[in-house]
C-alpha positions as CSV (number, residue, x, y, z in Angstrom):
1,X,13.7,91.4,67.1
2,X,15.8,89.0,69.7
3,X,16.9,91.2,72.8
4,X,20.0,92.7,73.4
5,X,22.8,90.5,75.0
6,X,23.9,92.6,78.4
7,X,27.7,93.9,77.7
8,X,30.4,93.2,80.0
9,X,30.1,96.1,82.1
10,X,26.5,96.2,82.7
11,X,27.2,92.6,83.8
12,X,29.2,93.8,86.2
13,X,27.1,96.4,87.7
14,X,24.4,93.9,87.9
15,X,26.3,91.2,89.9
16,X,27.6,93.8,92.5
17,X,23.8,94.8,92.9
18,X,23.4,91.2,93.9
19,X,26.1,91.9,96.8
20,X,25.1,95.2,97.6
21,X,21.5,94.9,97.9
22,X,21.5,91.5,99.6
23,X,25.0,92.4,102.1
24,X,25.3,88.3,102.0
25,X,28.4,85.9,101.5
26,X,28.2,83.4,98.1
27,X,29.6,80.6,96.6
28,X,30.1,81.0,92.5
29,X,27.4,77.9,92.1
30,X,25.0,80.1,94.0
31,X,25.7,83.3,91.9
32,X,25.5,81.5,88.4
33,X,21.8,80.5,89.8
34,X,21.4,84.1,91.1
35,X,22.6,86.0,88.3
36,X,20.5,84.7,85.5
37,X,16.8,84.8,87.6
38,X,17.4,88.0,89.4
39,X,19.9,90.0,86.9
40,X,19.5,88.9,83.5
41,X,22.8,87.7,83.3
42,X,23.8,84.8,81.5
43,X,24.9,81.5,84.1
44,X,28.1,80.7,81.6
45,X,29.5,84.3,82.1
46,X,29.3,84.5,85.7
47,X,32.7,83.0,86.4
48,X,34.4,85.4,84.1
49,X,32.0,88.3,85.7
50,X,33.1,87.8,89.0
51,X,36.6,87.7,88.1
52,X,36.8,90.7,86.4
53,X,35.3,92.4,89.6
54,X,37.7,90.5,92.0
55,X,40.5,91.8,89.9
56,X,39.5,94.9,90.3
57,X,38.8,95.0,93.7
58,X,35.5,95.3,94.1
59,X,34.6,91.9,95.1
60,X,36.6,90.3,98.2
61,X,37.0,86.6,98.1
62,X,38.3,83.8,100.4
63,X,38.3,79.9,100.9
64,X,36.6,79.1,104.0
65,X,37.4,75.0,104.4
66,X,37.1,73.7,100.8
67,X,34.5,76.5,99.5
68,X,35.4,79.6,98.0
69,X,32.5,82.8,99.3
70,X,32.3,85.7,97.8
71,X,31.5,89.4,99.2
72,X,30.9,92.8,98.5
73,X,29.5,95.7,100.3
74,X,28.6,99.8,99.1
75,X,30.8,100.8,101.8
76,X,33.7,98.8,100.4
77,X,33.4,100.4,96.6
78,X,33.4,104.4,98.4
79,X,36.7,103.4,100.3
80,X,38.4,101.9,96.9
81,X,37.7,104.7,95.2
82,X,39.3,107.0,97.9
83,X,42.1,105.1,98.2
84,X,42.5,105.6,94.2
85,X,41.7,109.0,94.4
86,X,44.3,109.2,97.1
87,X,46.8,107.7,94.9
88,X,46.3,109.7,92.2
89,X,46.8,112.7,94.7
90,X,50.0,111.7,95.3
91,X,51.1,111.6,92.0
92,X,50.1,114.7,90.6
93,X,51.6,116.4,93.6
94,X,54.5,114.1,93.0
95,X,54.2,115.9,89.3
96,X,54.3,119.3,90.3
97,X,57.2,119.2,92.6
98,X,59.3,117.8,89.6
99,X,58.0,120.5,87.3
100,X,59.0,122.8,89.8
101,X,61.9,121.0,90.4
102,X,62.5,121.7,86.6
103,X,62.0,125.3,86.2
104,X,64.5,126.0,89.0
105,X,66.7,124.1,87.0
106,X,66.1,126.0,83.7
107,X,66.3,129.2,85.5
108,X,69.7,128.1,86.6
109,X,70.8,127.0,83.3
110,X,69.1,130.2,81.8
111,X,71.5,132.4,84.0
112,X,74.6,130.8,83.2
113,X,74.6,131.5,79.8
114,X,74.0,135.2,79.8
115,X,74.1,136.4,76.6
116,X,77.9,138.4,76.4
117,X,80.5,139.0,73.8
118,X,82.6,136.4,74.4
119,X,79.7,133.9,74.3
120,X,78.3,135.2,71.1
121,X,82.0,135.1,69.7
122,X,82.1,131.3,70.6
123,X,78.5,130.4,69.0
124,X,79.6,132.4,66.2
125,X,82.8,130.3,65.7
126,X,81.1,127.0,66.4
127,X,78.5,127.9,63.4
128,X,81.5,128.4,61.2
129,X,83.1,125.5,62.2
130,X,80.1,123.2,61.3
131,X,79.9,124.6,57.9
132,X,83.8,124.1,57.4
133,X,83.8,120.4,58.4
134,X,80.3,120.1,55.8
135,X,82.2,121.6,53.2
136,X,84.7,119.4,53.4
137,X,82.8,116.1,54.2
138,X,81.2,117.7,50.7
139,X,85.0,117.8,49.1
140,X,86.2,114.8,50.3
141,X,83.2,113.0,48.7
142,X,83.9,114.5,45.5
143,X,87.8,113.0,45.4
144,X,86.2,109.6,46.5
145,X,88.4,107.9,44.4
146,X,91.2,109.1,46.9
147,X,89.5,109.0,50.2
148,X,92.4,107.1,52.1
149,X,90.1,104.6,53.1
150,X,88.9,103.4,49.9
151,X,92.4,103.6,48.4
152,X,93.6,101.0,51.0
153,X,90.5,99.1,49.9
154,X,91.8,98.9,46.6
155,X,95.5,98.1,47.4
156,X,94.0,95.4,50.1
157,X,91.9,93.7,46.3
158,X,94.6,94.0,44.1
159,X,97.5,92.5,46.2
160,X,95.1,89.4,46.7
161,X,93.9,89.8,43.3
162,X,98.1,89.4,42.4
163,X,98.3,86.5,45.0
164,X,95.5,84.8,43.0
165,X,97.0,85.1,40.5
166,X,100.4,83.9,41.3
167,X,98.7,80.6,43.0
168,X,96.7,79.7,39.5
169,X,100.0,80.2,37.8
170,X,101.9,77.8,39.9
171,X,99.2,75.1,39.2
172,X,99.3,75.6,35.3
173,X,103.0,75.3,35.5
174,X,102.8,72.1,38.1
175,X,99.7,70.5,35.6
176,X,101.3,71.1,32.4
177,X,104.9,69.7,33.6
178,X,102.6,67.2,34.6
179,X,101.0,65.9,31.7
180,X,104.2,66.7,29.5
181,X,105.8,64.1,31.5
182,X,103.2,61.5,31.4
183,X,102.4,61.3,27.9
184,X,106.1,62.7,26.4
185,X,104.9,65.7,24.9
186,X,106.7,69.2,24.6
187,X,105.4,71.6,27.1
188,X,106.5,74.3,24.3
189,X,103.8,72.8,22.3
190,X,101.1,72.5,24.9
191,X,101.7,76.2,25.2
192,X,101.3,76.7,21.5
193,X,98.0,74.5,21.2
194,X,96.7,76.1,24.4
195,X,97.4,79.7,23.1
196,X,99.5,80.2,26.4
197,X,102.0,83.0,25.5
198,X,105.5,82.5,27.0
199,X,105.7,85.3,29.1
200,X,102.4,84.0,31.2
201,X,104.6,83.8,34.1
202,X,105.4,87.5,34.3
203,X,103.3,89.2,36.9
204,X,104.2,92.8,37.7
């Protein structure tokens, strides 16, 4: 059975032991040498190793001419995590003063709206209010043929429906007096072939 492959993390706790243990300054070619013969780890993943931990602060780097060293020490992880714990101090502190902050504010709320007559009267009123306007959203919904809105809807589509209509009208007439010219026939005629009633011209 082939060995396990080391997962990122443990790959990170096995290049800051070869900081911490040696308290020494490296280049990257000198750690993808290191890493594999002392640590196990893999020279190809070195780069993306290291820059996990320099990300996260637990590796300090700096160009120094044209190289780039690298440098870690135990002190340095014990002050990070103080100054995270410090952070997140501040934060839950910064937490409870606006829950605090909060309940004072509820309190106050709370105490402004005493239960009393009046106030009951008013809730009272407002519930009744709310099931007035539903029943007569309800109504109105029923009689949808005469909600206002839709009414002027339908008077909007039937006067363009009319001016439609008007417009093909005046084209028949303009076609047919037209082609009666042209070719001598009796429009009367046309009308009668076509099955055109005289009165095609009336539109209420």
């Amino acid at each position: 059975m082939a060995p396990r492959g080391l997962s990122l993390e443990e790959k990170r706790v096995k290049l800051l032991e070869i900081f911490h243990e040696s308290k020494d300054f490296y280049q990257l070619k000198e750690l993808e040498k290191l890493g594999p013969k002392l640590k196990g780890i893999v020279s190809q993943s070195v780069k993306e190793v290291l820059q996990s931990l320099v990300d996260d602060g637990l590796v300090q780097g700096d160009k120094i001419g044209s190289s780039n060293f690298f440098w870690s020490f135990p002190s340095q992880r014990g002050a990070i995590m103080q100054n995270r714990l410090k952070q997140l101090e501040e934060t839950r502190d910064g937490h409870h003063t606006q829950q605090a902050e909060l309940r004072v504010q509820i309190e106050a709320e709370s105490a402004a709206r005493m239960e009393n007559e009046n106030r009951a009267a008013r809730l009272t009123n407002l519930q009744q209010l709310k099931k007035t306007h539903v029943g007569l959203l309800n109504e109105l919904a029923a009689y949808g043929a005469c909600d206002p809105v839709k009414v002027e809807e339908t008077r909007r589509a039937v006067t363009l429906a009319k001016e439609a209509a008007i417009r093909w009208t005046d084209n028949y007439s303009m076609l047919l007096s037209h082609f009666s010219r042209q070719h001598g026939c009796d429009a009367g005629e046309i009308r009668s072939h076509l099955g055109v009633e005289e009165d095609y011209e009336d539109i209420c």
